[in-house]
mmCIF file of the N, C-alpha and C atoms, coordinates in Angstrom:
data_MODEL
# 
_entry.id   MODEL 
# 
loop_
_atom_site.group_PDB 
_atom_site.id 
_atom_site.type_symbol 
_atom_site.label_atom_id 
_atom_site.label_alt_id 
_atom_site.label_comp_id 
_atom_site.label_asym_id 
_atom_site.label_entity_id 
_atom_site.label_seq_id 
_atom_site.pdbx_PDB_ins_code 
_atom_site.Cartn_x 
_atom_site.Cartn_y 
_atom_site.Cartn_z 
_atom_site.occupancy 
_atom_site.B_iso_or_equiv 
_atom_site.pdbx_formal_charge 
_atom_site.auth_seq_id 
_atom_site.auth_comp_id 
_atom_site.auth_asym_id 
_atom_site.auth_atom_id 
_atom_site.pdbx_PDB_model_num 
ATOM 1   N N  . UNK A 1 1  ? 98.709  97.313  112.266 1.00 0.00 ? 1  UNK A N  1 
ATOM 2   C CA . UNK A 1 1  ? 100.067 96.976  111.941 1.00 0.00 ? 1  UNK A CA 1 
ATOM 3   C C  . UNK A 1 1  ? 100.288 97.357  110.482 1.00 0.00 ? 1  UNK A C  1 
ATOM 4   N N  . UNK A 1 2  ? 101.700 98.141  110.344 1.00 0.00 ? 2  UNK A N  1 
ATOM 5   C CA . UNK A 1 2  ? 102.124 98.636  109.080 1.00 0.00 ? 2  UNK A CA 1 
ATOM 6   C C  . UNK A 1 2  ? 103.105 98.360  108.068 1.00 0.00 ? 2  UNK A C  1 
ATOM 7   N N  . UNK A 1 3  ? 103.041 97.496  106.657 1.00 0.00 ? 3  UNK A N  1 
ATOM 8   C CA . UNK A 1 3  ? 104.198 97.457  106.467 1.00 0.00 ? 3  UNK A CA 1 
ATOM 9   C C  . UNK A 1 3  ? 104.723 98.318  105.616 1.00 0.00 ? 3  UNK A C  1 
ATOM 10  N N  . UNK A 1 4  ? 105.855 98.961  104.930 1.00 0.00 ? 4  UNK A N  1 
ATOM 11  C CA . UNK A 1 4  ? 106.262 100.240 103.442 1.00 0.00 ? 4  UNK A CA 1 
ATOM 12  C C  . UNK A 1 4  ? 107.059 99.501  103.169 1.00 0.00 ? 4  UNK A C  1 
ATOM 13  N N  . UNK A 1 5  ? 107.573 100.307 102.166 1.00 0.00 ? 5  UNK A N  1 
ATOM 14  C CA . UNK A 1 5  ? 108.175 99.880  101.071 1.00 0.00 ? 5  UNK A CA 1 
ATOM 15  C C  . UNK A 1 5  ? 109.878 100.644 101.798 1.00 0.00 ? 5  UNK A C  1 
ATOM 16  N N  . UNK A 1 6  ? 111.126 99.417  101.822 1.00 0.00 ? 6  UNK A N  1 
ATOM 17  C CA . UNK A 1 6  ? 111.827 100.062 101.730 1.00 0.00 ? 6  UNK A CA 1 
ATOM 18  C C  . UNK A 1 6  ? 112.468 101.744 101.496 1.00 0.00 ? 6  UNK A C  1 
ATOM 19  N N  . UNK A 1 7  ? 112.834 101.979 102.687 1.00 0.00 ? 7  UNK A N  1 
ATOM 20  C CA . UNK A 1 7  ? 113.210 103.696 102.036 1.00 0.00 ? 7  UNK A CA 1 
ATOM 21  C C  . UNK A 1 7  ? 112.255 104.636 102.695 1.00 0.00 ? 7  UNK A C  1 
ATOM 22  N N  . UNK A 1 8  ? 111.164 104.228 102.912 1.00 0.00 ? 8  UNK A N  1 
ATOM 23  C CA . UNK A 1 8  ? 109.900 104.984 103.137 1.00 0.00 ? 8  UNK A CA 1 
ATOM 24  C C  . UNK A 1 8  ? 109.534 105.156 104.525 1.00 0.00 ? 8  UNK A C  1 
ATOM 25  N N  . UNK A 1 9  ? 110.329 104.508 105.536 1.00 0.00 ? 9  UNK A N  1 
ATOM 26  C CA . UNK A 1 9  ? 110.284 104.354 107.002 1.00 0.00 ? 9  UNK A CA 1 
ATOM 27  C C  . UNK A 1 9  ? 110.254 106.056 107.534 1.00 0.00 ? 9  UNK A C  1 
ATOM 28  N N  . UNK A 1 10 ? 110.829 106.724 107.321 1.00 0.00 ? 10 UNK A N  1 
ATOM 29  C CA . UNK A 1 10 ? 110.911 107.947 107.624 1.00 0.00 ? 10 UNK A CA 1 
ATOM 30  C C  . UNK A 1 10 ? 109.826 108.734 107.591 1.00 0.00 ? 10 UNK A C  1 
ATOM 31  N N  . UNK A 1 11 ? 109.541 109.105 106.357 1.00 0.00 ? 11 UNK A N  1 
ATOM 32  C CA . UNK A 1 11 ? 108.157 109.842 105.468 1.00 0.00 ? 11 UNK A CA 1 
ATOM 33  C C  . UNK A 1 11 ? 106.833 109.071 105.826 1.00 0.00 ? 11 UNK A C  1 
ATOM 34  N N  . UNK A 1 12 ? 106.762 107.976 106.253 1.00 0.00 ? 12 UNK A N  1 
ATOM 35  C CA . UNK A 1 12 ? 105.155 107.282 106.520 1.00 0.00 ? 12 UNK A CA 1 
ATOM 36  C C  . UNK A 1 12 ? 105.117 107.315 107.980 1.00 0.00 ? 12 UNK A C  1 
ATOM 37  N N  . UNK A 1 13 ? 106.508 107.039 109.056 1.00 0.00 ? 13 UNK A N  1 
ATOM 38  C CA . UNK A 1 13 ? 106.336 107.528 109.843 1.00 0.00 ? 13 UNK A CA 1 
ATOM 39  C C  . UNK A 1 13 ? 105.908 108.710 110.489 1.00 0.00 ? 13 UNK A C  1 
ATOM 40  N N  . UNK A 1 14 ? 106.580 109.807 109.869 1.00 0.00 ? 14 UNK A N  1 
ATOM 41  C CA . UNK A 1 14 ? 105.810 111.854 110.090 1.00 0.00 ? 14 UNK A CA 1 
ATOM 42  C C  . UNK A 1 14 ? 104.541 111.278 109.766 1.00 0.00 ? 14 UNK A C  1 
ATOM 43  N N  . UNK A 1 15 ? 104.236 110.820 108.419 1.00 0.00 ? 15 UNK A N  1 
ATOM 44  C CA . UNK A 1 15 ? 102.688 111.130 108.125 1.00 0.00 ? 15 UNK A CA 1 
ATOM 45  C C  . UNK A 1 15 ? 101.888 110.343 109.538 1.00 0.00 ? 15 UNK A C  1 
ATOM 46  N N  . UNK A 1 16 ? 102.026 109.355 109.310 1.00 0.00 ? 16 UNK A N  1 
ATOM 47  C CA . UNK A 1 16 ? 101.599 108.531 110.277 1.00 0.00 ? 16 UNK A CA 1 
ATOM 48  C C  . UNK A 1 16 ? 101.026 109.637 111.856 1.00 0.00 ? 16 UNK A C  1 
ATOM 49  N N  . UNK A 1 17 ? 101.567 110.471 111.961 1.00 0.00 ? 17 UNK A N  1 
ATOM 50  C CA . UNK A 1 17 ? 101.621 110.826 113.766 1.00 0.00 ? 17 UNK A CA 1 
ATOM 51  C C  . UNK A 1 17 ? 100.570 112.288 113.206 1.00 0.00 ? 17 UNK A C  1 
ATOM 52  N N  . UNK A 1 18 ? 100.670 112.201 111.659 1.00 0.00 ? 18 UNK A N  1 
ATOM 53  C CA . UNK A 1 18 ? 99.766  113.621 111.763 1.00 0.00 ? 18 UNK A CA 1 
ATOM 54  C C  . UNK A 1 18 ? 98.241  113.093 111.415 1.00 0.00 ? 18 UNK A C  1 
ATOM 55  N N  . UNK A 1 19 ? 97.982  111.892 111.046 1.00 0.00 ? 19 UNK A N  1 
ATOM 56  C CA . UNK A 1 19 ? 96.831  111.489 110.986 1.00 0.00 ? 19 UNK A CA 1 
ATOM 57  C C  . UNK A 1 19 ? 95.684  111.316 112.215 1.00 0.00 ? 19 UNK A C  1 
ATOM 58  N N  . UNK A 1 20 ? 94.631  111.880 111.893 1.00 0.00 ? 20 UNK A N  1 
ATOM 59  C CA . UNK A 1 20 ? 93.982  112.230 113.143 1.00 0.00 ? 20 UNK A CA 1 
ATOM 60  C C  . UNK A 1 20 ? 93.240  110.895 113.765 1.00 0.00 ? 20 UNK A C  1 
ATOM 61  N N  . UNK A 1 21 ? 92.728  110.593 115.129 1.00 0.00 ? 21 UNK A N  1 
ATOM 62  C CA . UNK A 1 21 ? 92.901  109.375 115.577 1.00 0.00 ? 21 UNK A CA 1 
ATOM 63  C C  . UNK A 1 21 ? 94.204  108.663 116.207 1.00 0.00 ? 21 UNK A C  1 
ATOM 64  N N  . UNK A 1 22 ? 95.176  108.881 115.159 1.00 0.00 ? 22 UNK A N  1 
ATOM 65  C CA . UNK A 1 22 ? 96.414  108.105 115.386 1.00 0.00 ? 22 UNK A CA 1 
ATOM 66  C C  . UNK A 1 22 ? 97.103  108.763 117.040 1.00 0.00 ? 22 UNK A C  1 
ATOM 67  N N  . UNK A 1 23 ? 97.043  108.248 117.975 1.00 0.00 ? 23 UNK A N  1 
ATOM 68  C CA . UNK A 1 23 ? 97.698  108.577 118.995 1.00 0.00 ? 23 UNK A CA 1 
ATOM 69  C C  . UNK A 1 23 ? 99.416  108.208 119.445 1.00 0.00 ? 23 UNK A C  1 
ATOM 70  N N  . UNK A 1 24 ? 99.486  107.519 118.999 1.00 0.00 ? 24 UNK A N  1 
ATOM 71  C CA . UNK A 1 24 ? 101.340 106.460 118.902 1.00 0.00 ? 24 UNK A CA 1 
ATOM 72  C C  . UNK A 1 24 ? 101.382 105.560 117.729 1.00 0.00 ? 24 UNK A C  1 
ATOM 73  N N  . UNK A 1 25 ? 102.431 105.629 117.223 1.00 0.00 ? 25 UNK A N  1 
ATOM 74  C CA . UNK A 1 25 ? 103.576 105.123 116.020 1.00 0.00 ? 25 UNK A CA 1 
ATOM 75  C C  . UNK A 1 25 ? 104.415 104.389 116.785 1.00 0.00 ? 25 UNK A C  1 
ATOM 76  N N  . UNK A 1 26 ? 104.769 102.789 116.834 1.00 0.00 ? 26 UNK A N  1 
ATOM 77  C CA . UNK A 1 26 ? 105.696 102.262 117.339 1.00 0.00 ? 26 UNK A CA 1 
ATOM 78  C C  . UNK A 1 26 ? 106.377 101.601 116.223 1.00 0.00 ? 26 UNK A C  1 
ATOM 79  N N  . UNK A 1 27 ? 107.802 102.138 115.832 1.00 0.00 ? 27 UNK A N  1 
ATOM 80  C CA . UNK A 1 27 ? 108.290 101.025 114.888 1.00 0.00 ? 27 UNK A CA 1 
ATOM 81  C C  . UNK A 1 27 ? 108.900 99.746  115.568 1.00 0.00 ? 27 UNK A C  1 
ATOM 82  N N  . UNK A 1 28 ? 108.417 98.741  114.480 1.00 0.00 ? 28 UNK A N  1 
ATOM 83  C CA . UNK A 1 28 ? 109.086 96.974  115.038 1.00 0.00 ? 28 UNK A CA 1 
ATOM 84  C C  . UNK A 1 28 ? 109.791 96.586  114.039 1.00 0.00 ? 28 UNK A C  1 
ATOM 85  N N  . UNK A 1 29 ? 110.193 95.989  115.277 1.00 0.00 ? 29 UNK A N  1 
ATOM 86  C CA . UNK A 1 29 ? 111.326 94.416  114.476 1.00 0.00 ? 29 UNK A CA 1 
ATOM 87  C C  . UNK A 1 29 ? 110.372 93.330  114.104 1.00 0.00 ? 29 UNK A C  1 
ATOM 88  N N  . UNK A 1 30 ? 110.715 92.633  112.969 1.00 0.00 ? 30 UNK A N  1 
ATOM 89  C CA . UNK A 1 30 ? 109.806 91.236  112.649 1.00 0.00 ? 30 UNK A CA 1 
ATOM 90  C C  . UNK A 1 30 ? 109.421 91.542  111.579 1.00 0.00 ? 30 UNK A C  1 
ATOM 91  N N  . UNK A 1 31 ? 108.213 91.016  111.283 1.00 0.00 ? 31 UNK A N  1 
ATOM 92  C CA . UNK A 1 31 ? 107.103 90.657  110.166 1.00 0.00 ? 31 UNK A CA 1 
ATOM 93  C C  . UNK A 1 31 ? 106.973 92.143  109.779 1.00 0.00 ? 31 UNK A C  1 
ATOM 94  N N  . UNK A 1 32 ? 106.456 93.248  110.724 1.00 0.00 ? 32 UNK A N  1 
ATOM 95  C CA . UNK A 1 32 ? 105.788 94.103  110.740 1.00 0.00 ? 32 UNK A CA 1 
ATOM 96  C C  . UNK A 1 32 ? 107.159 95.258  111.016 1.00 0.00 ? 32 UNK A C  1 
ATOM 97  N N  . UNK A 1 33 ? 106.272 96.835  110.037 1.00 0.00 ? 33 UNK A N  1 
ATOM 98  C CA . UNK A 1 33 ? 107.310 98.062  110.222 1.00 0.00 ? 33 UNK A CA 1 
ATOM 99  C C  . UNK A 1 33 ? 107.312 98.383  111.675 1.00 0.00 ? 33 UNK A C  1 
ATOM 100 N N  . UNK A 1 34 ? 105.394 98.904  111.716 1.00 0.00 ? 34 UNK A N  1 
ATOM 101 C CA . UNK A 1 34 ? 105.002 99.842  112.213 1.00 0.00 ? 34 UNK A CA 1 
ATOM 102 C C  . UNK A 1 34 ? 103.658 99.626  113.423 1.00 0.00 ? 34 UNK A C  1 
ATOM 103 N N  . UNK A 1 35 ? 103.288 99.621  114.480 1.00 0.00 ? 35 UNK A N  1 
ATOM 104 C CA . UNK A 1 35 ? 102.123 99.390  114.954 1.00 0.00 ? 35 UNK A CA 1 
ATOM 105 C C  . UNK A 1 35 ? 101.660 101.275 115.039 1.00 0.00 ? 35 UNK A C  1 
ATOM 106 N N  . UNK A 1 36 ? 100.634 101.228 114.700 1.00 0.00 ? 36 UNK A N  1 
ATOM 107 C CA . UNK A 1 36 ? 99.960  102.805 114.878 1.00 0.00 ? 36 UNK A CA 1 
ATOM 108 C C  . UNK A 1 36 ? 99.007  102.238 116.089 1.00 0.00 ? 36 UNK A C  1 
ATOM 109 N N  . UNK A 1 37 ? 98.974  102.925 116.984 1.00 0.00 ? 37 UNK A N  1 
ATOM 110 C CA . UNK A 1 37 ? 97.968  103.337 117.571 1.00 0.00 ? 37 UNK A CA 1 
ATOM 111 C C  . UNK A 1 37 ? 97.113  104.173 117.683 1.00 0.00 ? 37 UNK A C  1 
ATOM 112 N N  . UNK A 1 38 ? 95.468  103.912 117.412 1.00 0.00 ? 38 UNK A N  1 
ATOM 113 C CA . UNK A 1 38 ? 94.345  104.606 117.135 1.00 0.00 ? 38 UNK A CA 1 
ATOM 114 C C  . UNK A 1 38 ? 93.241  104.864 118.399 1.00 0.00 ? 38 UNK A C  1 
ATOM 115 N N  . UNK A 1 39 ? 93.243  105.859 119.069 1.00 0.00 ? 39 UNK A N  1 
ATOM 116 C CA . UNK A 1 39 ? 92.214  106.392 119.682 1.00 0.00 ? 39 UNK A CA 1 
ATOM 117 C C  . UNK A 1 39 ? 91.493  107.400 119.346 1.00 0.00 ? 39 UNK A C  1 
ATOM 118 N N  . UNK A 1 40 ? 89.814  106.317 119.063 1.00 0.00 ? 40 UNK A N  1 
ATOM 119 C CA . UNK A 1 40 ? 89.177  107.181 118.613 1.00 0.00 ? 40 UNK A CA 1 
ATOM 120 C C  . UNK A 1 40 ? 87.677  106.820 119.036 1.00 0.00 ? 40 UNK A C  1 
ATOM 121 N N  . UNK A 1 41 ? 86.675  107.744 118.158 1.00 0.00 ? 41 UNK A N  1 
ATOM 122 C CA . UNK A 1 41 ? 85.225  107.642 119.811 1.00 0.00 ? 41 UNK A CA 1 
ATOM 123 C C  . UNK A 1 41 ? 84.392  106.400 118.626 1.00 0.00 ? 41 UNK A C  1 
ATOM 124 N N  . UNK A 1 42 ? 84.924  106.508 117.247 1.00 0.00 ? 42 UNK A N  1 
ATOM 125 C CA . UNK A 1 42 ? 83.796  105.508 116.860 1.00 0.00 ? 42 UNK A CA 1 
ATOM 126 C C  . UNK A 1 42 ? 84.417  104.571 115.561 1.00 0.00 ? 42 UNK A C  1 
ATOM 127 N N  . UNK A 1 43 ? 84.150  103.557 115.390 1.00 0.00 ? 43 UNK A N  1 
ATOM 128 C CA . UNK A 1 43 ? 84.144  102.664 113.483 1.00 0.00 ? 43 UNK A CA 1 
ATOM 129 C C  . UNK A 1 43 ? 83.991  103.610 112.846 1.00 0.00 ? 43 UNK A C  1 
ATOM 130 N N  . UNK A 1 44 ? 83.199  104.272 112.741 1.00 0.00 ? 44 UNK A N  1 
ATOM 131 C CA . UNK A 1 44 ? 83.803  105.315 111.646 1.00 0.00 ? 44 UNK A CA 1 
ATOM 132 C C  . UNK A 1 44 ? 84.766  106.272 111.749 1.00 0.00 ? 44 UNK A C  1 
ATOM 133 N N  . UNK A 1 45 ? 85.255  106.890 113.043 1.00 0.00 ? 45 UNK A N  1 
ATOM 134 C CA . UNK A 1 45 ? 86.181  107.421 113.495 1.00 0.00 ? 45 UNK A CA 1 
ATOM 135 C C  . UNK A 1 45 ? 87.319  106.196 112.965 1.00 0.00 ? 45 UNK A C  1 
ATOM 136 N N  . UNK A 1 46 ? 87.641  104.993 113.325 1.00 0.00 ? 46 UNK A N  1 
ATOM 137 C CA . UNK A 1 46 ? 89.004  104.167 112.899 1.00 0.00 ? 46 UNK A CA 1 
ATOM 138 C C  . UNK A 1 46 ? 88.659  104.590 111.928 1.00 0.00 ? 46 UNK A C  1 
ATOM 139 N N  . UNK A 1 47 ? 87.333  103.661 110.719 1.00 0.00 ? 47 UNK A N  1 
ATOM 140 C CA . UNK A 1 47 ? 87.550  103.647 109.236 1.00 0.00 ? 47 UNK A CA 1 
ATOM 141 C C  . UNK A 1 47 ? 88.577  104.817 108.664 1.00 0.00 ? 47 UNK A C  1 
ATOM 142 N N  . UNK A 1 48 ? 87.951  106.614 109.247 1.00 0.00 ? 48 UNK A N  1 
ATOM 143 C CA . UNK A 1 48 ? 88.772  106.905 108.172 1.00 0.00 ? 48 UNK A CA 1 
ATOM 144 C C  . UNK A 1 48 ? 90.136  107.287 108.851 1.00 0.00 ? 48 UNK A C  1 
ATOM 145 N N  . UNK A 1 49 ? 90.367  106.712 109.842 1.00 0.00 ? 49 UNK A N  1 
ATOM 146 C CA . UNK A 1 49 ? 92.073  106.245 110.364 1.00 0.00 ? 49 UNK A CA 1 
ATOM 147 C C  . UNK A 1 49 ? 92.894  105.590 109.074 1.00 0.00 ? 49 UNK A C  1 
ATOM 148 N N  . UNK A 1 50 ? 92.124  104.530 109.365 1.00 0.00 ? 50 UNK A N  1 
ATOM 149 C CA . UNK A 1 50 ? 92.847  103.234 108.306 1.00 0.00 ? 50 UNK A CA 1 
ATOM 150 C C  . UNK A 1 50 ? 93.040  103.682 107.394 1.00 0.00 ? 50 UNK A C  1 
ATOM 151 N N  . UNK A 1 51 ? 91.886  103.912 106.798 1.00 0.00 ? 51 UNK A N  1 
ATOM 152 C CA . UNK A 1 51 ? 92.018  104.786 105.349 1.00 0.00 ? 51 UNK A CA 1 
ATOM 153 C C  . UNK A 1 51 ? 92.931  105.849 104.919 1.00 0.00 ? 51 UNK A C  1 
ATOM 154 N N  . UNK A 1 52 ? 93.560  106.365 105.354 1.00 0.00 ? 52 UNK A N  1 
ATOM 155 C CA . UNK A 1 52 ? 94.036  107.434 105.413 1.00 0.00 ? 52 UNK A CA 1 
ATOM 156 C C  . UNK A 1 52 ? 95.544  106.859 105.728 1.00 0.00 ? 52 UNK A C  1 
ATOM 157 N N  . UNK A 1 53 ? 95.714  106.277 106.292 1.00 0.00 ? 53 UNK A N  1 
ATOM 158 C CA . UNK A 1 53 ? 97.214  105.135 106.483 1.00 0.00 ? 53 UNK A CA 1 
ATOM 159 C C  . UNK A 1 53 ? 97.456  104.662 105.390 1.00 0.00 ? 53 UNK A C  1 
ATOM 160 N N  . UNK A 1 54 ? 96.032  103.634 104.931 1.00 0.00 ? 54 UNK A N  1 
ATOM 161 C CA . UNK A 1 54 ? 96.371  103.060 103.409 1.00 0.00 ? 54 UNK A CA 1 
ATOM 162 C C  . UNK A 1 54 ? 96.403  103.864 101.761 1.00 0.00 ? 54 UNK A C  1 
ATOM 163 N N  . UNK A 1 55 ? 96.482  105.156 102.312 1.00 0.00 ? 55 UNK A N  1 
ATOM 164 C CA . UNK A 1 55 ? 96.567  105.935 101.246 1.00 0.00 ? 55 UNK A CA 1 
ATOM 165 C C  . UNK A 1 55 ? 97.837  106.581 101.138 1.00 0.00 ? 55 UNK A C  1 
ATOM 166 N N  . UNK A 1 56 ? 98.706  106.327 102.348 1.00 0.00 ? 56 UNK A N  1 
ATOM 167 C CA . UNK A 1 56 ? 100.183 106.956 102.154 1.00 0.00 ? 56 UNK A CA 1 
ATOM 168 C C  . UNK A 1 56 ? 100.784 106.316 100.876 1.00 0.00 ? 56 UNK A C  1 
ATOM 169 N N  . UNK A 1 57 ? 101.877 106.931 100.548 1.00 0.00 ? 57 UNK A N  1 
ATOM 170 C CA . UNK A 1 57 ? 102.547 106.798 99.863  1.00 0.00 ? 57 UNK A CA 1 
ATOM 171 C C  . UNK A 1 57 ? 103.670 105.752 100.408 1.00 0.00 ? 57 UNK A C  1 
ATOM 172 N N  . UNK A 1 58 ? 104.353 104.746 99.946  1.00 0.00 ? 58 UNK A N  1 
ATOM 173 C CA . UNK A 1 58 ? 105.134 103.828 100.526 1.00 0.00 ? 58 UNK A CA 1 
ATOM 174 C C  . UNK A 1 58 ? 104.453 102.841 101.571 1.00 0.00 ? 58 UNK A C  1 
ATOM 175 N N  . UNK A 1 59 ? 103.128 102.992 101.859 1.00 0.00 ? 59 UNK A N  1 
ATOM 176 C CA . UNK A 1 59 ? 102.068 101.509 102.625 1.00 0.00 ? 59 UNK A CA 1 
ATOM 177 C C  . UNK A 1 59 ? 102.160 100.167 101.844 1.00 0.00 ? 59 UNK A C  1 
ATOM 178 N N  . UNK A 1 60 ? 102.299 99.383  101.765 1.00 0.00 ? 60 UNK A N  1 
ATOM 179 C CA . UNK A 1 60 ? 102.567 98.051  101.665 1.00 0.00 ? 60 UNK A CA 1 
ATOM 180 C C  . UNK A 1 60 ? 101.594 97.332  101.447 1.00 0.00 ? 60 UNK A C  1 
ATOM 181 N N  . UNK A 1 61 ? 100.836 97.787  103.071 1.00 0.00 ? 61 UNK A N  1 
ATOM 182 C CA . UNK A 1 61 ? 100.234 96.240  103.558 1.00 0.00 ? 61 UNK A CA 1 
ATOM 183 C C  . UNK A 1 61 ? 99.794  97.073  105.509 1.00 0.00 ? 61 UNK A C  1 
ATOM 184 N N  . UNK A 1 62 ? 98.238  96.767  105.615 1.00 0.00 ? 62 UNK A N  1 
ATOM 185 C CA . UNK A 1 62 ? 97.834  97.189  106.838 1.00 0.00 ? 62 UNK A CA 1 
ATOM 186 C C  . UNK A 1 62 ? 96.903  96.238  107.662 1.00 0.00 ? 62 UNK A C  1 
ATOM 187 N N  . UNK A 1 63 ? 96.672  95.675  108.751 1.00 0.00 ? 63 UNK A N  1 
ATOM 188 C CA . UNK A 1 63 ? 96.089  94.947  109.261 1.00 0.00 ? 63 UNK A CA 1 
ATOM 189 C C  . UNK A 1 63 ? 95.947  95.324  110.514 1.00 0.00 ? 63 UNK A C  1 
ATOM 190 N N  . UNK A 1 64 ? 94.198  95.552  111.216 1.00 0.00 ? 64 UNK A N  1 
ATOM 191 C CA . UNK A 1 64 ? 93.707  96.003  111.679 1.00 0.00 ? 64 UNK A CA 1 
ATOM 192 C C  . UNK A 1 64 ? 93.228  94.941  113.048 1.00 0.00 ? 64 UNK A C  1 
ATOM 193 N N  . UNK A 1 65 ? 93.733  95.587  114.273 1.00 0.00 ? 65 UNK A N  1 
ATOM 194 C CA . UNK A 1 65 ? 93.351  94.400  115.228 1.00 0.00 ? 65 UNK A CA 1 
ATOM 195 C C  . UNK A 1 65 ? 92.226  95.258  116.423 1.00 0.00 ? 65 UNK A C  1 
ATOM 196 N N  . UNK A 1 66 ? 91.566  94.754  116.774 1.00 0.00 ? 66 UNK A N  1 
ATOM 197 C CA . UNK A 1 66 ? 90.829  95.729  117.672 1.00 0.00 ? 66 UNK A CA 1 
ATOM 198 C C  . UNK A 1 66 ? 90.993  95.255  119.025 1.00 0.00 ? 66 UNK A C  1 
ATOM 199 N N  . UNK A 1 67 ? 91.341  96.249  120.319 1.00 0.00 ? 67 UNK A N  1 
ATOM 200 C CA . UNK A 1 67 ? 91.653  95.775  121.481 1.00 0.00 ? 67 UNK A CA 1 
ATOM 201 C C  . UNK A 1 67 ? 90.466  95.539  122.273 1.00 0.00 ? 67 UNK A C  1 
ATOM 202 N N  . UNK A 1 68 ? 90.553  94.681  123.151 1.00 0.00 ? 68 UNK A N  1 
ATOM 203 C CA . UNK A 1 68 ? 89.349  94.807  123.983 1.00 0.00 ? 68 UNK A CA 1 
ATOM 204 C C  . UNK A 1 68 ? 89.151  94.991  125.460 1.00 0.00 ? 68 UNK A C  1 
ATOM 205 N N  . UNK A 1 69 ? 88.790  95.288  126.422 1.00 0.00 ? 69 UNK A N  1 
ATOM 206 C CA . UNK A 1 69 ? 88.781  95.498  127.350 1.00 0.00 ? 69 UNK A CA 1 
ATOM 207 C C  . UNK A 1 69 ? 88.339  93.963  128.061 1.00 0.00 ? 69 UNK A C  1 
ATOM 208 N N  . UNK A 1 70 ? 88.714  93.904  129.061 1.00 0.00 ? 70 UNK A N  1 
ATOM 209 C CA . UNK A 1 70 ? 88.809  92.877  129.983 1.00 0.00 ? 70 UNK A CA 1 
ATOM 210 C C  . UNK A 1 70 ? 87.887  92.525  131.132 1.00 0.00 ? 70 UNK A C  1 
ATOM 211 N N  . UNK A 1 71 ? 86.927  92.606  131.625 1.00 0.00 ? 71 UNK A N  1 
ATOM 212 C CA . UNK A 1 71 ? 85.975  92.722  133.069 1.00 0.00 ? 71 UNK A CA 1 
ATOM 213 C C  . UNK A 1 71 ? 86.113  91.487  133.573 1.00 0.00 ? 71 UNK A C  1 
ATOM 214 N N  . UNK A 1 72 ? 86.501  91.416  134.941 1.00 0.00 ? 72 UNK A N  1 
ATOM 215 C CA . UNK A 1 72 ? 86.503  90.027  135.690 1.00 0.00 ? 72 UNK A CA 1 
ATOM 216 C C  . UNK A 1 72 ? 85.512  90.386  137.053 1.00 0.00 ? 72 UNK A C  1 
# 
C-alpha cells in the first residue's frame, strides 16, 4: 500500500506499472493512494520491488502486506 504527496498521483502511478515485479496498480479511496501488486519468484525479488517504489519521487509512505495462500 502507497501513499504520495499531493499532485504526484499521476507520475508515481506510470512509474509504478514500469517497475519490475509490479503486476497491477490499483488506486484507492481512504487512508491509502495506491495498492501495487507484486508478483514475483522470491524476498529478494519483492525487496527490490519495494525498494524501488520507495525511491520514487512523490512516495510518502509504503507498507508491505504479504498474501497467503489458503489449504483446507
Amino acid at each position: 500500500m502507497i501513499n504520495v504527496e499531493p499532485g504526484t498521483e499521476k507520475a508515481v502511478h506510470d512509474c509504478l506499472e514500469k517497475i519490475k515485479g509490479i503486476s497491477e496498480v490499483v488506486p484507492v479511496y481512504g487512508e491509502r493512494d495506491f495498492i501495487a501488486i507484486a508478483n514475483v519468484e522470491s524476498i529478494s525479488d519483492l525487496n527490490r520491488a519495494v525498494l524501488s517504489i520507495r525511491e520514487l519521487n512523490g512516495v510518502t509512505y509504503t507498507q508491505t502486506i504479504l498474501g497467503m495462500e489458503l489449504k483446507f
